[in-house]
N, CA, C and O atoms as a DFTB+ gen file, in Angstrom:
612 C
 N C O
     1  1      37.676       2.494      15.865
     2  2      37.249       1.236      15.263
     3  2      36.388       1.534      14.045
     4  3      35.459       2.330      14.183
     5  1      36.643       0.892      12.712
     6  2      36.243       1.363      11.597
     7  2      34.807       0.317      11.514
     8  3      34.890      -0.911      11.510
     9  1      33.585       1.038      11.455
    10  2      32.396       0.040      11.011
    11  2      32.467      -0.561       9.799
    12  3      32.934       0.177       8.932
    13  1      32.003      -2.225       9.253
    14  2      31.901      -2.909       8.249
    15  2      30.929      -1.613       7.300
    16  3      30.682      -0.497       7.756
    17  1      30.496      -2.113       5.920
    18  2      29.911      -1.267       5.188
    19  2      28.673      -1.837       5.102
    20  3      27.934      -1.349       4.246
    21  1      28.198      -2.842       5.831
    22  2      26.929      -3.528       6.303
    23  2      26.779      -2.780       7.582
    24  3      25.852      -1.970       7.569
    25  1      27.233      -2.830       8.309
    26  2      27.277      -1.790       9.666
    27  2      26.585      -0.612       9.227
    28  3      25.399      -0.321       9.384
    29  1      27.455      -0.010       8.684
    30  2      27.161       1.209       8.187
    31  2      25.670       1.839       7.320
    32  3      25.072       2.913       7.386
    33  1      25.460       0.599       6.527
    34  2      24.069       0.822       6.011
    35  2      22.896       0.723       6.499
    36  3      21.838       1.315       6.281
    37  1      23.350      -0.462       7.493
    38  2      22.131      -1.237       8.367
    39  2      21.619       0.042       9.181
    40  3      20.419       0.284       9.303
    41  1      22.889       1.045       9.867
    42  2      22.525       2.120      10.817
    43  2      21.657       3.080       9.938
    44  3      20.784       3.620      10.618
    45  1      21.651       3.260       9.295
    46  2      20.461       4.574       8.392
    47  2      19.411       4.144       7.882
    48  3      18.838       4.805       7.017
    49  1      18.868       2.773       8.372
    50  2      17.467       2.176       8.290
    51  2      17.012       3.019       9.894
    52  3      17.426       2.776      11.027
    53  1      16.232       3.835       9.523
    54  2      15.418       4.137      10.607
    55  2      14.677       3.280      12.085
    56  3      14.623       3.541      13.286
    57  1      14.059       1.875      10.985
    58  2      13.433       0.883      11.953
    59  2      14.210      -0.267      12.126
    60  3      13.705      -1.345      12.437
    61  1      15.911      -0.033      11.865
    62  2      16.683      -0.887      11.496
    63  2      16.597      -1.905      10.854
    64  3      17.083      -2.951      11.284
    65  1      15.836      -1.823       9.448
    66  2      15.606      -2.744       8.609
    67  2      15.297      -1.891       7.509
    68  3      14.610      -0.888       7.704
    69  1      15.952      -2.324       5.778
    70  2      15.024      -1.533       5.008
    71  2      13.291      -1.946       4.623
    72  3      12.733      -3.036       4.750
    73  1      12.870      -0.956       4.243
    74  2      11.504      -0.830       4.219
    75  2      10.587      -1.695       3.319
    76  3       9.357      -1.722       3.352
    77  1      11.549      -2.512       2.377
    78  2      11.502      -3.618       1.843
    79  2      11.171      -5.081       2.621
    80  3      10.302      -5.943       2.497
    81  1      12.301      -4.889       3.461
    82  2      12.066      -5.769       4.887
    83  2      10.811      -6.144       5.933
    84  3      10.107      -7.106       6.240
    85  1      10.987      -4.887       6.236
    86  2       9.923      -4.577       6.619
    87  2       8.758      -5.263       6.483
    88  3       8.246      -6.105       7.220
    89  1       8.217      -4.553       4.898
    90  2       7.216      -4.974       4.248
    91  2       6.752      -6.747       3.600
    92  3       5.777      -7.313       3.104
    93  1       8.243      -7.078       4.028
    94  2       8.302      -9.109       3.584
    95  2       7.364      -9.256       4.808
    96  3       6.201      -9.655       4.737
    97  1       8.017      -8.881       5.952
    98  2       8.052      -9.405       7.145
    99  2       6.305      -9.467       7.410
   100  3       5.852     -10.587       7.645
   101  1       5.418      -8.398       7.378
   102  2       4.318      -8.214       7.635
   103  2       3.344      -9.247       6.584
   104  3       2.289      -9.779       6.929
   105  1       4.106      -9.389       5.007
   106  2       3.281     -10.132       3.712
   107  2       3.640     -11.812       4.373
   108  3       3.164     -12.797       3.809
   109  1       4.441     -11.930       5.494
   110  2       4.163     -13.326       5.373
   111  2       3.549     -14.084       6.386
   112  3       3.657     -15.289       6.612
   113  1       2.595     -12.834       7.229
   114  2       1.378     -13.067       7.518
   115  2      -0.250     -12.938       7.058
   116  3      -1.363     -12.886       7.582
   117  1       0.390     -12.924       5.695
   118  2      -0.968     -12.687       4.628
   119  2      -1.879     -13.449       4.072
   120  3      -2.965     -13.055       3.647
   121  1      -1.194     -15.310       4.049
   122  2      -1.350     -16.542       3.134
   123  2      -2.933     -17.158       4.527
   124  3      -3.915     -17.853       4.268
   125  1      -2.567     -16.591       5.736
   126  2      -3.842     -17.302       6.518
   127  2      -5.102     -16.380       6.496
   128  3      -6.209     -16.794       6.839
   129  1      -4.849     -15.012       6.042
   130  2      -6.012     -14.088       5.960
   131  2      -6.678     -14.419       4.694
   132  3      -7.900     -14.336       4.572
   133  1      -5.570     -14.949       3.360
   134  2      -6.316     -14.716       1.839
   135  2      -6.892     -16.110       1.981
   136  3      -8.107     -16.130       1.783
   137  1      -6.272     -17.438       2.311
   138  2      -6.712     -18.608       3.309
   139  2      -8.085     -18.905       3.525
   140  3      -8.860     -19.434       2.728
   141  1      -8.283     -18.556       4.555
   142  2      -9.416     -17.972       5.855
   143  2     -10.611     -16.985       4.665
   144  3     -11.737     -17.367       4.344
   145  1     -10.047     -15.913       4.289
   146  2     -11.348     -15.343       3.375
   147  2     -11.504     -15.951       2.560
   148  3     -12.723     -15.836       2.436
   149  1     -11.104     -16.782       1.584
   150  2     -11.420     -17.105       0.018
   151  2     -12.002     -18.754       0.479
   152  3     -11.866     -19.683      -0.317
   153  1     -12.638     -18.955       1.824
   154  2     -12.857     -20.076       2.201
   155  2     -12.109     -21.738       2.111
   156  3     -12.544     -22.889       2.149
   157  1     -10.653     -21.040       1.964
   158  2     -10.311     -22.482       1.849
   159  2      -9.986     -23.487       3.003
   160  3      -9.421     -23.094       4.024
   161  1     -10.229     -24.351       2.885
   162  2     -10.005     -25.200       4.340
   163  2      -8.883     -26.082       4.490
   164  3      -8.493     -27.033       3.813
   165  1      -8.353     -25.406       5.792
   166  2      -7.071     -26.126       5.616
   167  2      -6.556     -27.081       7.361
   168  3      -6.617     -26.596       8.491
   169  1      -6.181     -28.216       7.045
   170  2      -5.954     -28.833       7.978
   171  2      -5.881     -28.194       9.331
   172  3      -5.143     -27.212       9.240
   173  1      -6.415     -28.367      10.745
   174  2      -5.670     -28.161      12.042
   175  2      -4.099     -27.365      12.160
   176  3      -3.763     -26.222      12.471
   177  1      -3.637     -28.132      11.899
   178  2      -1.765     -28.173      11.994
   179  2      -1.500     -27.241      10.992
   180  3      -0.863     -26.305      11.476
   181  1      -1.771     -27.060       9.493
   182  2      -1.454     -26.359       8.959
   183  2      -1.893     -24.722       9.299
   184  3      -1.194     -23.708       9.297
   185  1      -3.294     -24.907       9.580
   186  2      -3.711     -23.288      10.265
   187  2      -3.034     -23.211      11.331
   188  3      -3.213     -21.998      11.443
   189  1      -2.419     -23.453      12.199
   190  2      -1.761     -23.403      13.457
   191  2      -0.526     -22.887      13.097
   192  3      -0.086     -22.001      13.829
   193  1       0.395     -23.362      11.771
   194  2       1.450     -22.553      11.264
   195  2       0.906     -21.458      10.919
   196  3       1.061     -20.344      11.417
   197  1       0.165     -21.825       9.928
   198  2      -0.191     -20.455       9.553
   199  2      -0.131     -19.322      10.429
   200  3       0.670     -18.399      10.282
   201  1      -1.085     -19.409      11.448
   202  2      -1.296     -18.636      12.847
   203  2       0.353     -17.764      13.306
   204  3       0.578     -16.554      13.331
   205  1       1.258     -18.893      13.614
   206  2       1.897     -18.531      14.777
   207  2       3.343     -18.171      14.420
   208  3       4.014     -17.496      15.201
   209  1       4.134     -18.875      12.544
   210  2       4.867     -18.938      12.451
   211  2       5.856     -17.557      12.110
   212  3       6.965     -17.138      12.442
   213  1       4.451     -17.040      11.027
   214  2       5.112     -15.242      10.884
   215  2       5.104     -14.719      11.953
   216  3       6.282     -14.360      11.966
   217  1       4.760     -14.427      12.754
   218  2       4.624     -13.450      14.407
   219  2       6.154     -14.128      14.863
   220  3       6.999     -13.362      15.327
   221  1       6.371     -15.155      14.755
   222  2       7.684     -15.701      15.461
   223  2       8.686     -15.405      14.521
   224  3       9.721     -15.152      15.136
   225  1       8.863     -15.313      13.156
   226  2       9.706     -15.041      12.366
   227  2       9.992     -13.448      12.737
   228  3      11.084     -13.067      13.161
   229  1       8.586     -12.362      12.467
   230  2       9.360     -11.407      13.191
   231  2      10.176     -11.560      14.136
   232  3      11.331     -11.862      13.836
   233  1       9.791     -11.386      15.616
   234  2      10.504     -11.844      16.731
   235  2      12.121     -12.057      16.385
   236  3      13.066     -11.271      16.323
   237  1      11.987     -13.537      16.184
   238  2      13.645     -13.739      15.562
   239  2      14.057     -13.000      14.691
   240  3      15.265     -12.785      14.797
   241  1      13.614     -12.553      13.937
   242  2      14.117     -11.418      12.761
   243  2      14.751     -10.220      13.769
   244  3      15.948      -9.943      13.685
   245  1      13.973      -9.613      14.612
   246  2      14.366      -8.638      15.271
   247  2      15.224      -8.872      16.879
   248  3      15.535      -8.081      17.769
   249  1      15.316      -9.665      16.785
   250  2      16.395     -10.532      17.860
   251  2      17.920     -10.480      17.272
   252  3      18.912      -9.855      17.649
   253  1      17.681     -11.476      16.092
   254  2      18.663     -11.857      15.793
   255  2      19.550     -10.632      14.557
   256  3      20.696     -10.493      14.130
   257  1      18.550     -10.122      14.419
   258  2      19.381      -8.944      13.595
   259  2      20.005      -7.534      14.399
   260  3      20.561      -6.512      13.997
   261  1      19.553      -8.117      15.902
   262  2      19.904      -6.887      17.125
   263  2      18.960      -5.959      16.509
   264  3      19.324      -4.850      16.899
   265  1      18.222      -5.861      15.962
   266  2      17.065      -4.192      15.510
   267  2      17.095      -3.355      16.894
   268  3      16.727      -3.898      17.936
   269  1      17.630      -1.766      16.866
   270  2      17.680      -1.575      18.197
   271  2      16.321      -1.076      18.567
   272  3      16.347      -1.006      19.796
   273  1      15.296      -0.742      18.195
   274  2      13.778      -0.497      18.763
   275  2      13.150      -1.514      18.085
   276  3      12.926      -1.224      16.910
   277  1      12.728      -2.796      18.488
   278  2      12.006      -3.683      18.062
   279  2      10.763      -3.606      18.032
   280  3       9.988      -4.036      17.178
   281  1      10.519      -2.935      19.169
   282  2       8.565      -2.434      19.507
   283  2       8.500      -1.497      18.800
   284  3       7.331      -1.525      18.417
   285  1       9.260      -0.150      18.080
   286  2       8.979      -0.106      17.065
   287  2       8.923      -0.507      15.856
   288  3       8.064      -0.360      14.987
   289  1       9.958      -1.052      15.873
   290  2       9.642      -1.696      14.454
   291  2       8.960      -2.417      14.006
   292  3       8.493      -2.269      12.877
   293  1       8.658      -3.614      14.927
   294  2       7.638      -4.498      14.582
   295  2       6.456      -4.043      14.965
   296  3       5.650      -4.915      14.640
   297  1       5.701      -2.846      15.659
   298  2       4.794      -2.054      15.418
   299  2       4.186      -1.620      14.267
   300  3       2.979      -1.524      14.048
   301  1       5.580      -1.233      13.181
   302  2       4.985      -0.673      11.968
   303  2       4.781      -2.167      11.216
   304  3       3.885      -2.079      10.376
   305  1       5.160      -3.037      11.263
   306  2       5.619      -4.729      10.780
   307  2       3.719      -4.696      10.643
   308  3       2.944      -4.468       9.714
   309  1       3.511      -5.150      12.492
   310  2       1.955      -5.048      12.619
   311  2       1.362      -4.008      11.799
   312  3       0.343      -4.477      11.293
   313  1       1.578      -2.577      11.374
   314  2       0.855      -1.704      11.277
   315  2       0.398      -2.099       9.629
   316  3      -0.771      -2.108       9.244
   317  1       1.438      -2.376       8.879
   318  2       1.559      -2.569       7.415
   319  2       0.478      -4.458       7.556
   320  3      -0.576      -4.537       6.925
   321  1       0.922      -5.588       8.328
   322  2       0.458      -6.673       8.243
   323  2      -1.433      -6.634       8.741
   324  3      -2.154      -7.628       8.661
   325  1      -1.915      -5.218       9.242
   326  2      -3.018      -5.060       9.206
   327  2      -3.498      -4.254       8.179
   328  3      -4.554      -4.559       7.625
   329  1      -2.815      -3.179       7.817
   330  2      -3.762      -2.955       6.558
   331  2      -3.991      -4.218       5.755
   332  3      -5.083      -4.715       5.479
   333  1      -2.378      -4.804       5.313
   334  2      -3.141      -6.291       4.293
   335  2      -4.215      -6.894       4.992
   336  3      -5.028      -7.499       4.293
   337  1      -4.346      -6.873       5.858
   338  2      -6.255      -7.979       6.187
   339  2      -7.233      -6.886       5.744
   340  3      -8.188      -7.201       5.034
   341  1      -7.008      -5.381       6.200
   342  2      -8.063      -4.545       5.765
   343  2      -8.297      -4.846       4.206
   344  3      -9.400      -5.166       3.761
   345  1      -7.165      -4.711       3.443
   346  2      -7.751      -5.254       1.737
   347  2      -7.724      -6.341       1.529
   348  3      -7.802      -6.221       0.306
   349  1      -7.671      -7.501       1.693
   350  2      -7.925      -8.599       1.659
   351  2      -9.616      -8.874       2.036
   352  3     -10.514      -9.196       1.258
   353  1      -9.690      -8.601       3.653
   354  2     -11.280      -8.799       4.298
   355  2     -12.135      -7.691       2.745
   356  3     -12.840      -8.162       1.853
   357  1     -11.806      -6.483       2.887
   358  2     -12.745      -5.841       1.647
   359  2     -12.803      -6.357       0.378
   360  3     -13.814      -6.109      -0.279
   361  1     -11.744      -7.168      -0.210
   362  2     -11.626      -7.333      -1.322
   363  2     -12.724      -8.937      -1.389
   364  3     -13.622      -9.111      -2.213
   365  1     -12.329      -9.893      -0.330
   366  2     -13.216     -10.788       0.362
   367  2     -14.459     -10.918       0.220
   368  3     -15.174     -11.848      -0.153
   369  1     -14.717      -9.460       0.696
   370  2     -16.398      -9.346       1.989
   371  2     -17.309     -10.534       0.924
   372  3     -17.897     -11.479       1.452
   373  1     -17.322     -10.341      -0.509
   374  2     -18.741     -10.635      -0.664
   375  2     -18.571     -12.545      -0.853
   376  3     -19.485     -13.333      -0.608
   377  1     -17.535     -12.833      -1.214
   378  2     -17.053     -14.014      -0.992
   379  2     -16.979     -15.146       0.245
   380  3     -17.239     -16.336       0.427
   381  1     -16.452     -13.989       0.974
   382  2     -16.727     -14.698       2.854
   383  2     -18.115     -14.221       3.579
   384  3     -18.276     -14.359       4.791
   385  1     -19.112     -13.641       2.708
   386  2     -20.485     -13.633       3.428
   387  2     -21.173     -14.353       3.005
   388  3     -21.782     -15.174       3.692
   389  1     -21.295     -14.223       1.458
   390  2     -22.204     -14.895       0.451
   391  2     -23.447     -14.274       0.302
   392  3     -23.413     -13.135      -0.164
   393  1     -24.733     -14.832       0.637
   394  2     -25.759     -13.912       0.644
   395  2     -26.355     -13.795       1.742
   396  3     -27.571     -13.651       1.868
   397  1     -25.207     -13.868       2.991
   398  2     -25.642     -13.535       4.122
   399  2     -24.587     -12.284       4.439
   400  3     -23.539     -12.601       5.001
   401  1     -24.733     -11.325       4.215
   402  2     -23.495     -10.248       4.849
   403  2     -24.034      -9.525       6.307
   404  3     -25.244      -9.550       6.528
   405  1     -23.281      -8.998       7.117
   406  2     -22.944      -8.699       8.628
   407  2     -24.464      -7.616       8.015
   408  3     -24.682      -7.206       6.874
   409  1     -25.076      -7.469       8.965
   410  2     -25.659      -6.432       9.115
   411  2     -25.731      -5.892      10.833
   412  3     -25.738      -6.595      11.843
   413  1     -25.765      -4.848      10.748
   414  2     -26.321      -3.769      12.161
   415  2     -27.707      -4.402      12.850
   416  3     -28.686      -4.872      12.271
   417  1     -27.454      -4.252      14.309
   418  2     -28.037      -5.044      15.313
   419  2     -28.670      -3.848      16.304
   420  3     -28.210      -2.706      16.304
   421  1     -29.639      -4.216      17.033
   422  2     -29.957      -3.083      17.826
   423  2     -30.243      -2.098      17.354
   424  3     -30.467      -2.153      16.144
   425  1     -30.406      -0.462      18.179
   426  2     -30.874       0.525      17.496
   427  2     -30.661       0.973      16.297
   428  3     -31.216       1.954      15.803
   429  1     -29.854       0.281      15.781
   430  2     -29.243       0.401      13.991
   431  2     -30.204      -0.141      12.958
   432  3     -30.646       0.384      11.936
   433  1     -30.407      -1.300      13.480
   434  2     -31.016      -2.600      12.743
   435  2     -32.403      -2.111      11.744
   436  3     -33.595      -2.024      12.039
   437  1     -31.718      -1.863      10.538
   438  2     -32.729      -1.998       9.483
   439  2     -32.877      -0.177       9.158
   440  3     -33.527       0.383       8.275
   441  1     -32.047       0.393      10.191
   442  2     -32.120       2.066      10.058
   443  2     -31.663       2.684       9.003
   444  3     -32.269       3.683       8.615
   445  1     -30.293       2.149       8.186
   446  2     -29.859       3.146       7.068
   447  2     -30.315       1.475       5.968
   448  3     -30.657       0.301       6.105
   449  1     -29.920       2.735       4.688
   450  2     -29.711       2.151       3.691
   451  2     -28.673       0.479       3.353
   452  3     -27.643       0.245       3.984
   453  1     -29.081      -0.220       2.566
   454  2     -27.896      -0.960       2.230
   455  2     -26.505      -0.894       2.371
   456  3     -25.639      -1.344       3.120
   457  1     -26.607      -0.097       1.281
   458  2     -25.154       0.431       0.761
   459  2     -24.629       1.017       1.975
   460  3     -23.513       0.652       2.345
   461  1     -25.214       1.799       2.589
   462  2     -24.612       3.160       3.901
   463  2     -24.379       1.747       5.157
   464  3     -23.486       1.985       5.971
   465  1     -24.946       0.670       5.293
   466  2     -24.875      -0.038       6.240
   467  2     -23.521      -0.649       5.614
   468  3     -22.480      -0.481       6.249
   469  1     -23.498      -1.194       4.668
   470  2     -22.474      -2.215       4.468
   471  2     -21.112      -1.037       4.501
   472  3     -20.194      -1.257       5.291
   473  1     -21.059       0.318       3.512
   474  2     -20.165       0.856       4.238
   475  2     -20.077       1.245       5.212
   476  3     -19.170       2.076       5.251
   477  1     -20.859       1.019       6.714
   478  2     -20.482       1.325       7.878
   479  2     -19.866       0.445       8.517
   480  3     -18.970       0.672       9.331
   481  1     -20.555      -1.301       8.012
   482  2     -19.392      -2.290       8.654
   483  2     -17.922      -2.748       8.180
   484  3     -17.039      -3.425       8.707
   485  1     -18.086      -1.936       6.694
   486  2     -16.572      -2.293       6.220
   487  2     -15.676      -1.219       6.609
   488  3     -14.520      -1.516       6.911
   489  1     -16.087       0.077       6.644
   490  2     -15.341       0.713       7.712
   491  2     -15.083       0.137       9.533
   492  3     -14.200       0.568      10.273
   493  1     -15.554      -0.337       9.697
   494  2     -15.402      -1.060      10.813
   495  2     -14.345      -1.997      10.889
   496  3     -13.272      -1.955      11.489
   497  1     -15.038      -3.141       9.913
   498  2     -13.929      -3.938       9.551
   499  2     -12.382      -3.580       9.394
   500  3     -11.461      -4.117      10.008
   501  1     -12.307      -2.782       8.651
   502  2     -11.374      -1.858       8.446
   503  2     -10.308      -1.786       9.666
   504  3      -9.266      -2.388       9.929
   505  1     -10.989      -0.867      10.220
   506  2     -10.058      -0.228      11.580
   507  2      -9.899      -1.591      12.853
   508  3      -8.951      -1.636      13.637
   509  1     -11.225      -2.793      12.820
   510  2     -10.622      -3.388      13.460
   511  2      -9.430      -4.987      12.555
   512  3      -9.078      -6.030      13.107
   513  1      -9.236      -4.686      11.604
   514  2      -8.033      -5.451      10.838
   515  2      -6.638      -4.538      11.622
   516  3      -5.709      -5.025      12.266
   517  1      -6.937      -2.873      11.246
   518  2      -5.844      -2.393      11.575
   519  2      -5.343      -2.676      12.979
   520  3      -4.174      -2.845      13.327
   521  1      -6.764      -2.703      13.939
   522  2      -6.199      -2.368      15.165
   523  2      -5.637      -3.847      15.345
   524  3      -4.586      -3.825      15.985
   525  1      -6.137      -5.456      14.866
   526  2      -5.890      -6.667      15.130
   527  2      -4.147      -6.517      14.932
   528  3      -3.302      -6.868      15.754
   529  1      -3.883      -5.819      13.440
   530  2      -2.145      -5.812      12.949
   531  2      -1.277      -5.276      13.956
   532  3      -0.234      -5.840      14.285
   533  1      -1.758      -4.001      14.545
   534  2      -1.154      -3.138      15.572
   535  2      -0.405      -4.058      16.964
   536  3       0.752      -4.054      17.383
   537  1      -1.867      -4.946      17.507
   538  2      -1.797      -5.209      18.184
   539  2      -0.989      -6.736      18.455
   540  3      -0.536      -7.232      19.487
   541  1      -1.045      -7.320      16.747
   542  2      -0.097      -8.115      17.178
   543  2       1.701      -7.625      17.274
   544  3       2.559      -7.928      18.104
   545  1       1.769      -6.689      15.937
   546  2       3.208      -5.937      15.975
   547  2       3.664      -5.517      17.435
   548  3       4.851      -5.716      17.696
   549  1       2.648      -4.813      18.673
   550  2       2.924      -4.907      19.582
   551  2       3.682      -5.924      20.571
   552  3       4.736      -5.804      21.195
   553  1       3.182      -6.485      20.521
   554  2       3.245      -8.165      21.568
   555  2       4.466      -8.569      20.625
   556  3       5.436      -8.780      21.353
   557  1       4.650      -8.678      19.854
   558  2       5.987      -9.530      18.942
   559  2       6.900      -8.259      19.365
   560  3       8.074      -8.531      19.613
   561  1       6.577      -7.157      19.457
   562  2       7.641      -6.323      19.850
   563  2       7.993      -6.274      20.977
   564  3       9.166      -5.980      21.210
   565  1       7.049      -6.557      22.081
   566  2       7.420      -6.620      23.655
   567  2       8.490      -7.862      23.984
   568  3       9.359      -7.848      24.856
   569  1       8.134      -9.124      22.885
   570  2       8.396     -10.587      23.005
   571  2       9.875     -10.114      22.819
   572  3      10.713     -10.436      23.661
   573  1      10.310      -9.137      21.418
   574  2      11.453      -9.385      21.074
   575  2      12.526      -8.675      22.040
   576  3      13.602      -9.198      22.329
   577  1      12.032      -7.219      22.578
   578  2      12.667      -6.288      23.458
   579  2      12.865      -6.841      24.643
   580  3      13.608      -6.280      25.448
   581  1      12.006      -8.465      25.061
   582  2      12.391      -9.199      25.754
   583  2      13.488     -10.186      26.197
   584  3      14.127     -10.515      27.196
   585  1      13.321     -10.525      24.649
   586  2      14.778     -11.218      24.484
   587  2      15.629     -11.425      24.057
   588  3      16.379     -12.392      24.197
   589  1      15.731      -9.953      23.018
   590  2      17.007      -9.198      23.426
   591  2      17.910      -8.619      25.459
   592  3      19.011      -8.817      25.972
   593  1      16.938      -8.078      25.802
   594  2      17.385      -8.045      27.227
   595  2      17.712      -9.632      27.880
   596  3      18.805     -10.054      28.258
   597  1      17.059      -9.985      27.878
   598  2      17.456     -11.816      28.711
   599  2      18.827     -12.002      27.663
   600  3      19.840     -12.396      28.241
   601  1      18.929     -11.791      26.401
   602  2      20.292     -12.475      25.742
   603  2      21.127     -11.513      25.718
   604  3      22.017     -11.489      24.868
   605  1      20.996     -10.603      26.597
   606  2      22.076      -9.536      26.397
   607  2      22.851     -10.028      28.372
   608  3      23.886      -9.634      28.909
   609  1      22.036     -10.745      28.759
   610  2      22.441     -11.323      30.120
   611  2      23.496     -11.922      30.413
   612  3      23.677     -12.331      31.560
């Protein structure tokens, strides 16, 4: 049986998608982070799309395109859709604090420098944007490896 030449290309995407793809997929959970930091306020209902609709577009993306490792793929989906909050929140910080920024609490509190404090919470920030992206790419990947199996029933 001879594969289509879409067949054929689709198979030498590693995460069965090109990396272009990929990279849509994760940017169009970006509009509620730049949103959310640059303080704009936006209706109930509309943040609620915002929220829920990219995470589900993956999903169906990787359903319906059969992707055969979805938890990976939409792992890296998450992995790439958290760095964008990591530069976004940094690019942010001084905008979404104002002249109140996060400072260190407890045995920290008031211990380093400015500068050494604020880069200790934007490194923070940082890794927990990444770990937030990870962890949703996860769960959209369990969702989809889900139902792919139930529709393969």
């Amino acid at each position: 049986m001879e594969m289509t030449n879409h067949a054929q290309s689709r198979r030498h995407y590693q995460l069965g998608l090109p990396l272009w793809q990929v990279a849509a997929l994760a940017a169009l959970a970006m509009p509620r982070a730049l949103v959310h930091d640059a303080g704009v306020s936006v209706p109930g209902p509309v943040q609620a799309l915002l929220v829920v609709v990219p995470p589900a577009i993956w999903v169906a993306v990787a359903v319906l395109r059969r992707i055969p490792t979805p938890v990976t793929t939409l792992l890296v989906v998450g992995g790439l859709y958290g760095l964008g909050l990591a530069v976004v929140h940094n690019l942010y910080w001084s905008e979404a604090f104002g002249d109140r920024p996060p400072e260190l609490g407890g045995n920290l509190a008031g211990q380093l420098a400015p500068g050494t404090e604020e880069l200790v919470l934007r490194i923070a920030a940082t890794a927990s944007s990444l770990l937030t992206g990870l962890v949703v790419g996860l769960i959209c990947g369990l969702v989809a490896a889900l139902a792919v199996r139930l529709k393969s029933r």
